[in-house]
C-alpha positions as CSV (number, residue, x, y, z in Angstrom):
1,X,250.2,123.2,33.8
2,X,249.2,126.9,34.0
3,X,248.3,128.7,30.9
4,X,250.0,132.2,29.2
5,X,249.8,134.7,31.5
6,X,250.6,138.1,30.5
7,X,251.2,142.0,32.1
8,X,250.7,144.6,29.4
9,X,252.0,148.3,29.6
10,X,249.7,150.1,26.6
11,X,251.3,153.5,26.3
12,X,250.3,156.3,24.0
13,X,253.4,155.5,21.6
14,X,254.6,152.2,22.2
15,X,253.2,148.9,24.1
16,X,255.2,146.6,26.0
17,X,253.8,143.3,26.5
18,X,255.6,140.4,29.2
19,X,254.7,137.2,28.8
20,X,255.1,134.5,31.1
21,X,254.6,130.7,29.1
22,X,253.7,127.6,30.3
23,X,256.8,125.7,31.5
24,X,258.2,128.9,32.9
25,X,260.0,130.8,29.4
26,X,259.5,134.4,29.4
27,X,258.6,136.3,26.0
28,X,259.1,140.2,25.9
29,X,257.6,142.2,23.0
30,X,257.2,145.7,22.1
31,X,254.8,147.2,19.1
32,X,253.2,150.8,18.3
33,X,250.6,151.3,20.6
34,X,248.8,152.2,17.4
35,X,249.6,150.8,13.5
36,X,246.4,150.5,11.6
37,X,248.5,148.6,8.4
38,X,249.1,145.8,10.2
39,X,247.0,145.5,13.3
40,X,243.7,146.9,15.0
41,X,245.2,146.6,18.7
42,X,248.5,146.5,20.2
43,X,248.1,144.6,23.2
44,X,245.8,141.8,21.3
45,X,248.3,141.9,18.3
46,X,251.5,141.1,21.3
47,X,249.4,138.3,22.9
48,X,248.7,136.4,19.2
49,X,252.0,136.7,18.0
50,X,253.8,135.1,21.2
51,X,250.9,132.7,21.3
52,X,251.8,131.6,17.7
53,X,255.3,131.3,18.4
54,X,255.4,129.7,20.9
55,X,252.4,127.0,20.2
56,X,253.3,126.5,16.9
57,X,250.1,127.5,15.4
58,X,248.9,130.4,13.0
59,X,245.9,132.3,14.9
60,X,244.8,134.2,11.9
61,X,245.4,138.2,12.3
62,X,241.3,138.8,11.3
63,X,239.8,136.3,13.1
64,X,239.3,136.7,16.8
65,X,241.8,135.2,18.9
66,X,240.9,132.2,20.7
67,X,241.8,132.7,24.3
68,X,241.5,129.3,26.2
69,X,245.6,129.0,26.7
70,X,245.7,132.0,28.7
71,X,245.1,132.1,32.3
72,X,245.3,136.1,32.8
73,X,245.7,139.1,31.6
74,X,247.4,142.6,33.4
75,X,247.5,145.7,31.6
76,X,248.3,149.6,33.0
77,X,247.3,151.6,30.4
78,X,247.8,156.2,29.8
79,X,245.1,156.0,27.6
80,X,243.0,158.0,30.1
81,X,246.5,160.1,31.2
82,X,247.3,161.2,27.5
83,X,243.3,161.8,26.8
84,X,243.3,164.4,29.8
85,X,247.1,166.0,29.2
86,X,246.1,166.1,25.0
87,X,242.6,167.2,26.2
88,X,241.0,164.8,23.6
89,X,238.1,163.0,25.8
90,X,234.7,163.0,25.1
91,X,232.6,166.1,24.6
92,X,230.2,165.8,27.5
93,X,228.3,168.2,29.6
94,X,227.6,169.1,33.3
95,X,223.8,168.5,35.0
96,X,224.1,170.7,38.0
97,X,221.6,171.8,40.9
98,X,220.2,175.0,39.9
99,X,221.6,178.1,41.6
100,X,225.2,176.3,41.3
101,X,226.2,176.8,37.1
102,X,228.9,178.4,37.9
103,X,230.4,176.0,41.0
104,X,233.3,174.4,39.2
105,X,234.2,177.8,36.7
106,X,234.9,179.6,40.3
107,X,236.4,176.3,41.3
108,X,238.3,176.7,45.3
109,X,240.0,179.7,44.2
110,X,243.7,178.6,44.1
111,X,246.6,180.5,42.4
112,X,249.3,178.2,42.5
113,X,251.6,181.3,41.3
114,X,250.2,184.1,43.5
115,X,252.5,187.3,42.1
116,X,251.5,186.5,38.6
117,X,249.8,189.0,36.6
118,X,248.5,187.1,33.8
119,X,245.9,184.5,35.7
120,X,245.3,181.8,33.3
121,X,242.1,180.0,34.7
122,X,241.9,176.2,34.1
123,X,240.3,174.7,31.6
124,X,236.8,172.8,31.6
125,X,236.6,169.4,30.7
126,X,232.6,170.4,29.8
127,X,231.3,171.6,27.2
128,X,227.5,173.0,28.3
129,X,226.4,173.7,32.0
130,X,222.2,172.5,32.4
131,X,220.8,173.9,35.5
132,X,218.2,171.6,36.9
133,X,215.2,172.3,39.2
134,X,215.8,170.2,42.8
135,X,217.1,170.6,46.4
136,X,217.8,168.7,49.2
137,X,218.8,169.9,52.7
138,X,220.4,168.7,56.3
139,X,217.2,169.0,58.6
140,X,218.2,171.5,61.3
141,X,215.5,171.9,64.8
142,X,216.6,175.4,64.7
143,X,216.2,176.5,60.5
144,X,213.4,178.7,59.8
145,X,213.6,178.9,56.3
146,X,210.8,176.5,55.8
147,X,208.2,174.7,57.8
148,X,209.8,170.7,58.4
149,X,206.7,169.3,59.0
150,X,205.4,169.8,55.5
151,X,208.8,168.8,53.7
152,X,208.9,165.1,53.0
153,X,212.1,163.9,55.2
154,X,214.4,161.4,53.9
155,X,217.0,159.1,55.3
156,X,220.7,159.6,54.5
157,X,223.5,156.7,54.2
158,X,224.9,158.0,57.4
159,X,221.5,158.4,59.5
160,X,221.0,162.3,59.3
161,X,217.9,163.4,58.3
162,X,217.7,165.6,55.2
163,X,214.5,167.9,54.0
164,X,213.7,167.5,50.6
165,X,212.5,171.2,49.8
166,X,212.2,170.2,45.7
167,X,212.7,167.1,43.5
168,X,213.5,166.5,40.5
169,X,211.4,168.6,37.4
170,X,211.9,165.4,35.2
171,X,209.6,167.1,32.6
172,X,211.9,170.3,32.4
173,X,215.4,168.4,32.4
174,X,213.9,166.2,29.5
175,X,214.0,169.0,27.2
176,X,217.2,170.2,28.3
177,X,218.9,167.1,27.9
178,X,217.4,166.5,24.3
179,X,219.2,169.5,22.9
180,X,222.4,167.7,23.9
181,X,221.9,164.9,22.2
182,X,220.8,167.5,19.5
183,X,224.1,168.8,19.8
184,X,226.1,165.7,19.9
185,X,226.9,165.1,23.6
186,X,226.5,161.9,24.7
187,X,228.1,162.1,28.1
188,X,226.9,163.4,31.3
189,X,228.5,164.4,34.7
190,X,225.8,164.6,37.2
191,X,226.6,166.7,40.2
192,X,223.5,167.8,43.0
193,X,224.3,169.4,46.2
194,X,223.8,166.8,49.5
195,X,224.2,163.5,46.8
196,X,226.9,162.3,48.5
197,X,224.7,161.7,51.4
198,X,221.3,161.0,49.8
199,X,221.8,160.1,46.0
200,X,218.5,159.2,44.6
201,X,217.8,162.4,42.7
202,X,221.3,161.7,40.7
203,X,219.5,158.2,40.1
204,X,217.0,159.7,38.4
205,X,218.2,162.1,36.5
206,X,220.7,159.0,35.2
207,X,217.8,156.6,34.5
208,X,216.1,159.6,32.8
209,X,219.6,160.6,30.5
210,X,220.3,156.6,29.9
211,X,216.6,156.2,28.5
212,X,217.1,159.3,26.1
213,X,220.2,157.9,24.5
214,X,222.8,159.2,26.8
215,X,226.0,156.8,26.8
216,X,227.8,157.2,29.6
217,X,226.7,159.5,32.9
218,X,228.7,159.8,35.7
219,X,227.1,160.4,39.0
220,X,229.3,162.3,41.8
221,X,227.5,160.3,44.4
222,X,228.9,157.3,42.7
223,X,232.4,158.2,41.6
224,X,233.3,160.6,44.6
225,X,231.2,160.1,47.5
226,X,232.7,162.6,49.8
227,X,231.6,165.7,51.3
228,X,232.8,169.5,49.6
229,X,231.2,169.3,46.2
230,X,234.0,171.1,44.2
231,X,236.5,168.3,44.4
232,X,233.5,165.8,43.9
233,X,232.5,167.9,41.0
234,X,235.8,168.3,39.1
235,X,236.1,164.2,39.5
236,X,232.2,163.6,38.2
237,X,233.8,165.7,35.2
238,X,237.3,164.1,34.7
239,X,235.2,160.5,35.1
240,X,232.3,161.9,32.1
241,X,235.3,162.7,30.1
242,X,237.7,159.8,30.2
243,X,235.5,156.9,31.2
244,X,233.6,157.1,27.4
245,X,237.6,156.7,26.0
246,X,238.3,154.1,28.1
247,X,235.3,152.0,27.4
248,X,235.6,153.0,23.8
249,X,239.3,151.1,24.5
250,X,237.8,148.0,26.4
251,X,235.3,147.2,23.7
252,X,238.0,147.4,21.5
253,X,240.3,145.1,23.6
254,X,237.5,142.4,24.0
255,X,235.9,142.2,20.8
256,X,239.5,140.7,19.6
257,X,239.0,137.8,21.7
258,X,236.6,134.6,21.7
259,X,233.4,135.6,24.4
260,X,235.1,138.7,24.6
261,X,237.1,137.0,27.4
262,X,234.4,136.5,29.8
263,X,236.2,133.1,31.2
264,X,240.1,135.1,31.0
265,X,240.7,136.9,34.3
266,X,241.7,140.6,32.9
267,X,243.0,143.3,35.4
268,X,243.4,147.0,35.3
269,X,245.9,148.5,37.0
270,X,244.5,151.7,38.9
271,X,246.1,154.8,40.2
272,X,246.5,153.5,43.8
273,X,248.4,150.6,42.1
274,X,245.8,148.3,43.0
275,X,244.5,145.7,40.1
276,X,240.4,146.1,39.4
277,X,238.1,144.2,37.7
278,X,237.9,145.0,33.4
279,X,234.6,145.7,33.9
280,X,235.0,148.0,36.8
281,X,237.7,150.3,35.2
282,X,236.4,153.9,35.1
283,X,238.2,156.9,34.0
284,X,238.7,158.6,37.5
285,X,240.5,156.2,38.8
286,X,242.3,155.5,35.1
287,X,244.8,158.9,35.3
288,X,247.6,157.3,36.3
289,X,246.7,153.6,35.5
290,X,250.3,153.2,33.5
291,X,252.8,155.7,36.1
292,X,251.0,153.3,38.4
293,X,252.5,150.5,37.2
294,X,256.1,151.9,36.7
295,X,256.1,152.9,40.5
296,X,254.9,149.6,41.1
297,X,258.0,148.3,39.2
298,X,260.4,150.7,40.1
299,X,259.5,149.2,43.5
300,X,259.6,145.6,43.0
301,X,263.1,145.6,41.2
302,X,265.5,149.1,42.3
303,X,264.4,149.7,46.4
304,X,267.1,147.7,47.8
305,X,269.5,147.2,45.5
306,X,271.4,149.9,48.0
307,X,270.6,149.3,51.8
308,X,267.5,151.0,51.9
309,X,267.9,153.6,50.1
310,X,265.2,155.7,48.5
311,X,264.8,155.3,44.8
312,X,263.5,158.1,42.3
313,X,261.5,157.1,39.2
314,X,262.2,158.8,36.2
315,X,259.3,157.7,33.4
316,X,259.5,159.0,30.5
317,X,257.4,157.4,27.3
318,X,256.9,158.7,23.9
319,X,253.7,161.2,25.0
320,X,254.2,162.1,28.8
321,X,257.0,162.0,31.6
322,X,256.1,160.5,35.2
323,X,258.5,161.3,38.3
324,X,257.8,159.2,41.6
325,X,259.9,158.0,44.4
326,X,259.5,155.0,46.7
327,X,261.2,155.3,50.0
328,X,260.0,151.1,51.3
329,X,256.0,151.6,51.2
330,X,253.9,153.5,48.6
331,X,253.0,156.8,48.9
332,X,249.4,157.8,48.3
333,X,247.5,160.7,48.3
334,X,243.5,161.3,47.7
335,X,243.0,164.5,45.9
336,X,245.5,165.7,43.5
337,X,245.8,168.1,40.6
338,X,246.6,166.1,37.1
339,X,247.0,167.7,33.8
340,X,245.5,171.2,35.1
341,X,242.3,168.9,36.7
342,X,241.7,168.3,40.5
343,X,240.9,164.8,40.8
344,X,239.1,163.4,44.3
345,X,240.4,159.6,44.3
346,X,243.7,157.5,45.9
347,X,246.2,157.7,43.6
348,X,249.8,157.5,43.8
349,X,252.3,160.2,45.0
350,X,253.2,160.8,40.6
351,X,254.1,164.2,38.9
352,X,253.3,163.9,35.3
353,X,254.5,166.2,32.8
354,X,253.1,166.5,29.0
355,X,256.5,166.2,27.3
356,X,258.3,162.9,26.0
357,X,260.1,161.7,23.6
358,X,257.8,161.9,20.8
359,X,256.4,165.8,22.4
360,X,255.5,167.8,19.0
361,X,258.5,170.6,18.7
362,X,256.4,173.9,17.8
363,X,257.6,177.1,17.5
364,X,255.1,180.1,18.5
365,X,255.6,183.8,18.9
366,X,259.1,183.8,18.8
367,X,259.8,180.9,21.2
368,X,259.9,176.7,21.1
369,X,257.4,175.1,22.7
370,X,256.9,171.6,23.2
371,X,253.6,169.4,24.0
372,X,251.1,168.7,25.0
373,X,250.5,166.9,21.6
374,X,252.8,164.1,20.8
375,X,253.1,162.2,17.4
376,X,252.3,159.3,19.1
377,X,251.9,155.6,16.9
378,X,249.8,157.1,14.4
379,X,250.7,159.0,12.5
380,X,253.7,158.8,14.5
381,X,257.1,160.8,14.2
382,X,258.3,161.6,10.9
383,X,261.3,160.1,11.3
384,X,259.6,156.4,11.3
385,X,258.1,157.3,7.9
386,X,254.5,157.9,9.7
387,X,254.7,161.9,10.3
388,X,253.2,164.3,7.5
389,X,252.5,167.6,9.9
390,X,253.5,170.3,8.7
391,X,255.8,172.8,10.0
392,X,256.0,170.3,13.5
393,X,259.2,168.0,14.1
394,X,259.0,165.5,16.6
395,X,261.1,166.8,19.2
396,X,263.6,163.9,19.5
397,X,264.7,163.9,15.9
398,X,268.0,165.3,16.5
399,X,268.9,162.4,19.2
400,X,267.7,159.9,16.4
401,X,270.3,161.3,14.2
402,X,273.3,160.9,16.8
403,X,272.3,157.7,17.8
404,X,272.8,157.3,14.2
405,X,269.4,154.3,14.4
406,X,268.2,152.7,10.8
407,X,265.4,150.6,11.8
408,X,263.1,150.1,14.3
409,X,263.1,147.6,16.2
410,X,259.5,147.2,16.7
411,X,258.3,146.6,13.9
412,X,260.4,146.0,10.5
413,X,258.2,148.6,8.1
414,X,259.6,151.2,10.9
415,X,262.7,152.2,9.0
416,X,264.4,155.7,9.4
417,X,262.8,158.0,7.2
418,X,266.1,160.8,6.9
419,X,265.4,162.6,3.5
420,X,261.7,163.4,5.1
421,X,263.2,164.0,8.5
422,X,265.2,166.8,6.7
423,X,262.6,168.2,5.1
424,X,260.4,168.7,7.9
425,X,263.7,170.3,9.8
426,X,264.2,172.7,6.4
427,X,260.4,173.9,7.2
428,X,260.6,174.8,10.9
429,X,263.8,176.9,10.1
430,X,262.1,178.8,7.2
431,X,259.3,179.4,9.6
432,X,261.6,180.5,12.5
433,X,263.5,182.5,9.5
434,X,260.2,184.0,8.6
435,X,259.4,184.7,12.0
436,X,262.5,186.6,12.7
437,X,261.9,189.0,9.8
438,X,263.7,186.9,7.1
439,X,266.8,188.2,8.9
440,X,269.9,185.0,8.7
441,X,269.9,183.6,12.1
């Protein structure tokens, strides 16, 4: 008889877990993605309680769970989504050819809105730009620049010849990278001119960064190996500044378990709404890991409820929004922009939006404005007796109070907090009050 198997939906405010038993009964639970009182993780904490239930046996909340009943484990997961749209990744810094620091700053020069008058350029996901001493060519019969026959001539993975005009000053990037670590940057996104052809200079400049103490480097040769070395840049980037987080989550996930699962298949849903590998799972291809799964959903259950008609998914979880549509096969594309960041990978066809229901209501300059940051689990919404901000409601509360909820049915210490839920509202209107010039709106 097959074991538990289980799909998992980890979202930045609440997870969803689907269980599947042996025999055939299916167990549906949802928790805070995030409730340090009572658990450490949410999608280990779902897995032990329908386990308990369902055996008949206590599996100890601090011990590590023991997971021989379980045949597998599928999980989507907007921890990298809400870590790029919240911009709260890891700090980590760009190792670029010299010549090229400001590559990614200039970026392909795109104004989205062209008649606007105040440009707002995008944001970097790094921190510090190191310049470092190397260059690597296409060998041309016809370039003068420098005599071939001197140049060492290397091999690239599709045949062409390249000229390698300098490598790698090891010796002067050591320094360089030692004042990160100085710092506190432990993450590197290595991007070199040509590497997507002929990658062994990234190589070493990772086996250099990984021997100094570097955690994570991502190498654009690796992560994006495609020609135009903006888009490949920008992903190096998005993957130095999510993949850390998502590790960070994976250790986290496995060291709740017995052998950290090594005998439990465990899947990742990707953006392309394909399933990879735990240990595989990197943060470029993490953005849309959870939208992936809804489209994936949305297309399994709604498409042909009515003829063939094409079905529009509307998302919305407690930190971000996803809109998709599914017309009878998936729609992909391979670079798109997400949260302000181009991105050089297959992902689905997904607009994501940094506003849901538990968006942060702030009022600025005269004017609401909602997002990016959301109250998420923890500290959560001040209405489930976890909020203490200041001066910021959590932009749903009003809803809460029509729908006229007491409890939460997640879990039974969630009850409505009203008196604080006032109070909070009394401060945003003194503030709005004050704004105004202590005028009665």
């Amino acid at each position: 008889m097959p074991g538990f198997e289980f799909a998992i939906d980890r979202g930045g405010t609440f997870t969803d877990v689907f269980a599947r038993c042996p025999g055939g009964k299916i167990r549906v639970m949802k928790l805070l993605s995030e409730d340090p009182a009572h658990y450490v993780d949410a999608p280990r904490e779902g897995i032990r309680r329908i386990m308990e239930e369902e055996l008949g046996q206590k599996f100890p909340i601090e011990e590590p769970l023991d997971p021989t009943g379980i045949s597998w484990i599928r999980m989507g997961t907007t921890v990298a989504t809400n870590a790029l749209l919240e911009r709260c990744g890891e700090r980590c810094a760009l190792v670029i050819t010299r010549g090229f620091r400001d590559l990614l700053h200039i970026g392909n020069q795109a104004r989205p809105s062209i008649f606007d008058l105040a440009i707002q350029m995008p944001e970097k996901l790094y921190e510090v730009v190191v310049e470092v001493d190397e260059r690597v060519v296409l060998h041309q019969d016809s370039c003068q620049l420098h005599n071939s026959k001197k140049l060492k001539m290397v091999t690239g993975v599709t045949g062409e010849q390249l000229e390698v005009w300098q490598s790698v000053n090891l010796a002067d990037l050591e320094g360089k990278l030692q004042g990160l670590l100085t710092a506190g940057i432990k993450s590197l996104a290595v991007v070199l001119i040509h590497s997507y052809i002929w990658a062994k200079h990234e190589e070493e400049i990772e086996k250099l960064a990984l021997r100094l103490g570097f955690s994570h480097v991502s190498l654009s040769s690796r992560v994006a190996p495609m020609v135009r070395v903006v888009p490949r840049g920008f992903t190096a980037c998005a993957d130095a500044y999510l993949s850390p987080c998502i590790q960070s989550y994976l250790q986290g996930f496995r060291s709740g378990f017995k052998n950290d699962l090594k005998l439990v298949q465990v899947l990742f849903m990707q953006s392309d709404g394909g399933l990879t590998p735990m240990e595989k799972f990197i943060g470029s291809r993490a953005v849309l890991s959870g939208p992936a799964g809804g489209v994936v959903g949305l297309a399994r259950t709604a498409y042909g409820l009515d003829g063939q008609k094409p079905v529009i998914g509307f998302d919305m979880g407690g930190t971000s929004t996803d809109v998709s549509r599914y017309a009878g096969e998936y729609e992909h594309v391979f670079e798109a922009t997400t949260a302000g960041v181009p991105i050089q990978a297959p992902q689905l066809d997904i607009n994501t939006v940094a506003a849901g229901g538990g968006s942060i209501l702030f009022y600025r300059n005269g004017i609401f404005l909602v997002g990016p940051e959301s109250a998420g689990a923890f500290p959560g919404p001040i209405c489930y007796k976890k909020g203490k901000r200041s001066r910021h409601i959590e932009a749903r509360v009003g809803m809460l109070r029509w729908c006229g909820w007491t409890t939460c049915w997640c879990h039974r210490s969630c009850s409505r907090d009203a008196d604080g839920l006032h109070s909070q509202i009394r401060k945003c209107a003194f503030s709005i009050w004050l704004g105004i010039g202590g005028r009665r709106a």
